[in-house]
C-alpha positions as CSV (number, residue, x, y, z in Angstrom):
1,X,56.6,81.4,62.0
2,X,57.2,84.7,62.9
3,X,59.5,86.6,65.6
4,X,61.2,90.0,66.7
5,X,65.0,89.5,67.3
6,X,68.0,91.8,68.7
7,X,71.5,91.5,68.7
8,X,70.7,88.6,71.5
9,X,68.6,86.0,69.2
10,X,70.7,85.9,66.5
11,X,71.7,82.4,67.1
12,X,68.3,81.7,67.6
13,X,67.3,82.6,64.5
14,X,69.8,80.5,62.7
15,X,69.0,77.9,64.3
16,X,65.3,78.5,63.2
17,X,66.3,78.9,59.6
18,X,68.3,76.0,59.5
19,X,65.6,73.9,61.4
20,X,63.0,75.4,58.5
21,X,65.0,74.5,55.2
22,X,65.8,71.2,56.4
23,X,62.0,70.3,57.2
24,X,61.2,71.4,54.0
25,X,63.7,69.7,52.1
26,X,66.1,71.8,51.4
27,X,69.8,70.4,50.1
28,X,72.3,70.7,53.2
29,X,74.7,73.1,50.9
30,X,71.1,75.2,50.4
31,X,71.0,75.2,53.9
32,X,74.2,76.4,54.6
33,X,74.1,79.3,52.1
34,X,70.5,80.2,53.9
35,X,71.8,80.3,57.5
36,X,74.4,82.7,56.5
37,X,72.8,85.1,54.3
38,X,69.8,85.5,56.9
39,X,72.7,85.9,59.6
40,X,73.8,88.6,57.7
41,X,70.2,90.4,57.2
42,X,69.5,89.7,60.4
43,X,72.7,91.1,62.0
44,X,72.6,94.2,59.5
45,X,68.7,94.7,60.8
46,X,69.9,95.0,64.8
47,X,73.4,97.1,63.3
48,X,71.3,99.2,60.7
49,X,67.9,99.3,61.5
50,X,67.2,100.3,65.3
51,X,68.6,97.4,67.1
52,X,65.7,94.6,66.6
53,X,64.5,93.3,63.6
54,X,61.8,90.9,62.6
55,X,61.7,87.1,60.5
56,X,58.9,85.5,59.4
57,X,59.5,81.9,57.7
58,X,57.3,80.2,55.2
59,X,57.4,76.3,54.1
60,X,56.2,76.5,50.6
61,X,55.2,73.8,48.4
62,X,58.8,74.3,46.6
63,X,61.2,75.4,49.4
64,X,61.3,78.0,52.4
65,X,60.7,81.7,52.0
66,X,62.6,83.8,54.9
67,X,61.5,87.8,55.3
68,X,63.7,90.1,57.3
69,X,62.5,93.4,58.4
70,X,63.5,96.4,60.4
71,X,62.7,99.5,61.2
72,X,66.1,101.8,60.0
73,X,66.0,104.4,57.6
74,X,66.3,102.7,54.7
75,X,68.8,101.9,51.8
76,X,70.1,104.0,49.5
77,X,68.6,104.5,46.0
78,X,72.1,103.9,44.4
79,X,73.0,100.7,46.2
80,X,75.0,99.1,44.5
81,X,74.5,95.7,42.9
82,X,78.0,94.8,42.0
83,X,80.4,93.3,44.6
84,X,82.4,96.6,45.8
85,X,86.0,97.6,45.7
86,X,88.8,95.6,47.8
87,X,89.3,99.2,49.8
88,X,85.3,99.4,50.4
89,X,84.5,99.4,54.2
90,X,81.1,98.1,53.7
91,X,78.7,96.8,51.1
92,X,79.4,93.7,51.0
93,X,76.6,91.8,52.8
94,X,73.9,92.2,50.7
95,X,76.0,91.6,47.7
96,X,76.6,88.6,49.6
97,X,72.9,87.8,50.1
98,X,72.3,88.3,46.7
99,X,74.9,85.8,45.5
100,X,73.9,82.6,48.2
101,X,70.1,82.9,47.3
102,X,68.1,81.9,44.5
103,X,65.4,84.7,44.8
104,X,65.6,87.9,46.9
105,X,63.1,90.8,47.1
106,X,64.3,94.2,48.9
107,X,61.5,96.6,50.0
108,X,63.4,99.9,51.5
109,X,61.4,102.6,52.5
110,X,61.8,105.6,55.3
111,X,60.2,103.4,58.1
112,X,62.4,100.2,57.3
113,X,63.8,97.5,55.5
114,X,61.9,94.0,54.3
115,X,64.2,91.9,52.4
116,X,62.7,88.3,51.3
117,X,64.3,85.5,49.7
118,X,63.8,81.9,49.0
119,X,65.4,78.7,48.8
120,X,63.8,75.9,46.6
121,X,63.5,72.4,47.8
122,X,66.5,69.7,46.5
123,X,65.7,68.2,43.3
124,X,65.0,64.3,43.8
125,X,67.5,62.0,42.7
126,X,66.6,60.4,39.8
């Protein structure tokens, strides 16, 4: 499934997300952690990247993959990877991102931002 967003489908697409990992079996904590970190990609792509932005969500065989895009300038070669100082007045969402998904992919280039991440299916109980 694929859609364009702005600032006024952001509940939408959590509630898309969240709709996605659980049909593919994702753990309700999983879940959780996947609604946020695409509300933050997705809010950072309407702040960041030109006011509109663009998901596409995948059921895999193993989970749900969730692709964000915009169309800003891009990031910063030097972003940093580490969780930024207390005084910092930004740079924590993607440092955030990073730490509630398993696998995340970011593509920045001049004409935008693709970040992708995925969330694996639970493990049945044994």
């Amino acid at each position: 499934m694929s859609s364009e967003f702005t600032a006024d489908g952001l509940r939408r697409i959590r509630d898309l997300v969240e709709q996605a990992a659980h049909v593919a079996g994702v753990s309700a904590a999983n879940v959780h952690c996947l609604v946020i970190a695409v509300s933050e990609l997705a809010a950072n792509a309407v702040r960041h990247g030109g006011g509109s932005g663009r998901i596409l969500i995948e059921q895999t065989d193993d989970g749900v993959c969730v692709e964000v895009s915009d169309h800003g300038p891009g990031l910063p070669d030097d972003l940093a990877q580490e969780l930024p100082p207390p005084d910092a007045v930004s740079g924590r969402g993607l440092w955030m991102v990073r730490s509630l998904c398993h696998d995340l992919h970011i593509s920045s280039t001049a004409r935008g931002v693709t970040v992708r991440l995925f969330m694996p299916r639970a493990e049945p109980a044994a």
